[in-house]
VOGU-3710 file (C-alpha; in Angstrom, 3 decimals, decimal comma):
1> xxxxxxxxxx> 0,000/0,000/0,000  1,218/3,449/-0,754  2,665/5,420/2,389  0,522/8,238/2,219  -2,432/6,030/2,068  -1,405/3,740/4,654  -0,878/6,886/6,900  -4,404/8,408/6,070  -6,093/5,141/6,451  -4,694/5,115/9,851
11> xxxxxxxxxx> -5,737/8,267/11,176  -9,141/7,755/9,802  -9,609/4,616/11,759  -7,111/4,192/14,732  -6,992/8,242/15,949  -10,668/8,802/14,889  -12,026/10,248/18,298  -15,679/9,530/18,947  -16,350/11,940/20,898  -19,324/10,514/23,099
21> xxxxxxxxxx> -16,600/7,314/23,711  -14,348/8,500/26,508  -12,599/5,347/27,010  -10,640/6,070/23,876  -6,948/6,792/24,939  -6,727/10,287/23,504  -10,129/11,491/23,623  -9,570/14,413/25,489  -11,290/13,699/28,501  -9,589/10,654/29,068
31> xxxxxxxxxx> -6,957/10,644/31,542  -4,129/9,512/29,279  -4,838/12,267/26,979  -5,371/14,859/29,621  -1,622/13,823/31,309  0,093/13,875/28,364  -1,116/17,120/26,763  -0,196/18,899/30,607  3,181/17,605/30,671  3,866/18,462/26,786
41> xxxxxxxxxx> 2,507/21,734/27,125  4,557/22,551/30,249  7,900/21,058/28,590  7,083/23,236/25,428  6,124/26,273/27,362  10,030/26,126/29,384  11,303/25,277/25,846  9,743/28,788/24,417  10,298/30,745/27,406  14,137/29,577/28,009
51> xxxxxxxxxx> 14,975/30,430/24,071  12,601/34,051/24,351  10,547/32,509/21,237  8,310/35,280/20,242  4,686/34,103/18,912  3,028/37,357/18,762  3,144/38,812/14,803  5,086/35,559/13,796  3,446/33,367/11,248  3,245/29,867/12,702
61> xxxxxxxxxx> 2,621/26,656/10,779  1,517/22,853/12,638  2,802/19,910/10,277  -0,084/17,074/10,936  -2,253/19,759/12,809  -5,258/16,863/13,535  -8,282/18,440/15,213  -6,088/21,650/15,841  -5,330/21,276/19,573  -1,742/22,543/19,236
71> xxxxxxxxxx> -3,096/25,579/16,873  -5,674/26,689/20,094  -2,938/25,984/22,415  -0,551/28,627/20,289  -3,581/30,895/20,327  -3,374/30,647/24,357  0,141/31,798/24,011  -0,309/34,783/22,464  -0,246/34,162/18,475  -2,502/35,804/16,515
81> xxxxxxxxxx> -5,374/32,855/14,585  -4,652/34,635/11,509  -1,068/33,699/11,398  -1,615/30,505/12,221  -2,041/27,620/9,244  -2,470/23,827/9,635  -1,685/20,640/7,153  -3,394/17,235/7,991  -3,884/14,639/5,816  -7,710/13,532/6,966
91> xxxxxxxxxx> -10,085/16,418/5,937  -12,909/15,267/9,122  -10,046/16,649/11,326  -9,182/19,475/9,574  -13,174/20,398/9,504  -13,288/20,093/13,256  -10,224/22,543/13,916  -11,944/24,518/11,510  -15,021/24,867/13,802  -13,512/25,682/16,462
101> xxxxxxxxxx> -10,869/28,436/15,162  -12,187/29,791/12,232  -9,385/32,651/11,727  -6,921/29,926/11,445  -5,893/28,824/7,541  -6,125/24,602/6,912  -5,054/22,576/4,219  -5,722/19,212/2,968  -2,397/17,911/2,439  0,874/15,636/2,527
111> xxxxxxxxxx> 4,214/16,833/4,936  6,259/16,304/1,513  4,307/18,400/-0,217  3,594/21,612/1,900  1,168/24,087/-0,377  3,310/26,920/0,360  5,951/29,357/-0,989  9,608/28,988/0,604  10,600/30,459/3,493  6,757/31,741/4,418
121> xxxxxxxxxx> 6,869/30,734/8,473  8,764/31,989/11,381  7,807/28,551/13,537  7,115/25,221/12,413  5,868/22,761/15,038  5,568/19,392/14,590  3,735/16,970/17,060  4,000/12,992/16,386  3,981/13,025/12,624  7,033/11,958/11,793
131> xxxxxxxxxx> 6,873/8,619/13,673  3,387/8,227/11,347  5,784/7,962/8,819  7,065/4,553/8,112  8,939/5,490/4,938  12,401/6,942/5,048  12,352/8,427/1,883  8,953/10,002/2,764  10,297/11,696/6,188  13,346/12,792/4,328
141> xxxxxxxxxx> 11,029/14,488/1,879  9,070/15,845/4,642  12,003/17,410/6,853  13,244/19,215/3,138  9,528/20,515/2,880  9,336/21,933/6,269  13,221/23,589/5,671  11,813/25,201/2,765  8,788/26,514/4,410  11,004/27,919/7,275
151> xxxxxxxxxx> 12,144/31,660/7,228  15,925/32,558/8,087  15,855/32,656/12,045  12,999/30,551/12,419  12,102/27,806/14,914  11,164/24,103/14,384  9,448/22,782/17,507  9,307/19,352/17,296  8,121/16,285/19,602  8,215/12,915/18,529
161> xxxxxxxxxx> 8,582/9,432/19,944  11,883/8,607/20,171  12,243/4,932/22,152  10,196/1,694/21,795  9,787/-1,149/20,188  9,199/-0,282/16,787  5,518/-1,091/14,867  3,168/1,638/15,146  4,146/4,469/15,973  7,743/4,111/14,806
171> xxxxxxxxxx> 9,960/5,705/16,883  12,380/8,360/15,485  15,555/8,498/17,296  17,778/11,920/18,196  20,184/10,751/15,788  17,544/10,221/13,497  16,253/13,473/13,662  19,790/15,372/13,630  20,669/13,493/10,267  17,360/14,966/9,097
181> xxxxxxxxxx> 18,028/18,585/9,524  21,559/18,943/9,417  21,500/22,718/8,723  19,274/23,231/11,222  21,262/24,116/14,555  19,627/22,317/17,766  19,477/24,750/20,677  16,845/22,754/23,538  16,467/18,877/23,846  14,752/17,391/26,685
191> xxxxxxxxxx> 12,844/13,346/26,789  9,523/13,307/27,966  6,897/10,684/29,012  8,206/7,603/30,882  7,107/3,972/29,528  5,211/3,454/32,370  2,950/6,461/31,954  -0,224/5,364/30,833  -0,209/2,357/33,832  0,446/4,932/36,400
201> xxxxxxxxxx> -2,393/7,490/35,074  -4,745/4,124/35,232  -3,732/3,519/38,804  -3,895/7,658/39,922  -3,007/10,616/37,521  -1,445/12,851/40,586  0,948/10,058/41,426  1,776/10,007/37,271  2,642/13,685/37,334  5,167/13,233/40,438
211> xxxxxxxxxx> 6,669/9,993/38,488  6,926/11,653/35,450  8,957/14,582/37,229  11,891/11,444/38,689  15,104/12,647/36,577  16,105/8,489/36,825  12,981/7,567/34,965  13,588/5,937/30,876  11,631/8,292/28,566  10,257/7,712/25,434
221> xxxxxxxxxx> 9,394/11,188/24,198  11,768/14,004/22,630  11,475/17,418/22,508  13,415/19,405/20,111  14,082/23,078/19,366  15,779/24,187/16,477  16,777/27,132/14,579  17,573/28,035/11,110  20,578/29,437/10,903  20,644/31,711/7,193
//
């Protein structure tokens, strides 16, 4: 099966949120979803604040925006909607960020083939796409694409997994990602979300945020900031 179908088949099926089924991992009432998206946006918001990353006026584009959480959450930070575009590859989710932030511009498309003129964005982000990718040739094609996009001084924010076991998702290492953008300088790195996360939210979520916080614990998140340099 072609990669870009494979990938679109799978977010129409196995990350289709019902949204009257809370049991659903990342619904976002559930309690896995709810932990995670705390501790990424708290990671991401030291990230901004320790490299002074402006978001008001700068125009701000989410690679594989889904239902446009990370778009609001932007908004919350101070960027204005109108500067603020998403790409996803399954239109239902693109309709449903639409909804709910209509100032924002969306796009049906692939991450190797971003519908937009070179060097248009100040900030990139990029949340869990690139371990949706299965083909190499595919995430090199992407990580070109986003380069492109990217304006001279601008930031990539990108989180990924990075450890496992392979399968779905497939994990992207650091030295992965390095060999991806290698004229991209890297300026903040920090792992996130230990592997035994979601058993610890099912047995309490405080006593996940504490265990989460233990400096000793594997992780099998990245975060990574990174900065064009021309």
């Amino acid at each position: 099966m072609d990669e870009l179908k494979r990938a679109k088949k799978m977010y129409e099926s196995r990350y289709r949120i019902n949204w009257k089924d809370r049991s659903y991992m990342w619904h976002p009432r559930n309690p896995i979803s709810f932990v995670h998206s705390q501790i990424l946006d708290k990671r991401v918001i030291q990230a901004i604040n320790r490299l002074d990353i402006e978001l008001v006026d700068q125009k701000i584009l989410d690679v594989g925006s889904g239902y446009g959480r990370l778009i609001r959450f932007w908004t919350e930070l101070g960027a204005d909607p109108s500067n603020l575009y998403g790409i996803d590859l399954t239109l239902h989710r693109l309709q449903h960020a639409q909804k709910l932030l209509n100032r924002a511009g969306y796009a049906c498309s692939s991450a190797g083939e971003l519908p937009f003129d070179a060097r248009s964005f100040d900030i990139l982000s990029q949340f869990s796409v690139f371990s949706s990718i299965f083909d190499f040739t595919l995430r090199q094609k992407a990580a070109k694409e986003m380069v492109r996009v990217l304006r001279s001084n601008g930031w990539l924010i990108w989180y990924d997994v990075s450890n496992g076991k392979g399968g779905n998702p497939k994990p992207i290492t650091r030295n992965d990602v390095l060999a991806l953008f290698p004229n991209l300088e890297l300026q903040f790195s920090c792992p996130v979300f230990s592997r035994e996360l979601a058993r610890i939210i099912k047995i309490n979520v405080d006593l996940a945020f504490l265990w989460e916080r233990l400096p000793f614990v594997p992780k099998n998140g990245l975060i990574m900031v990174f900065r064009r340099p021309d």
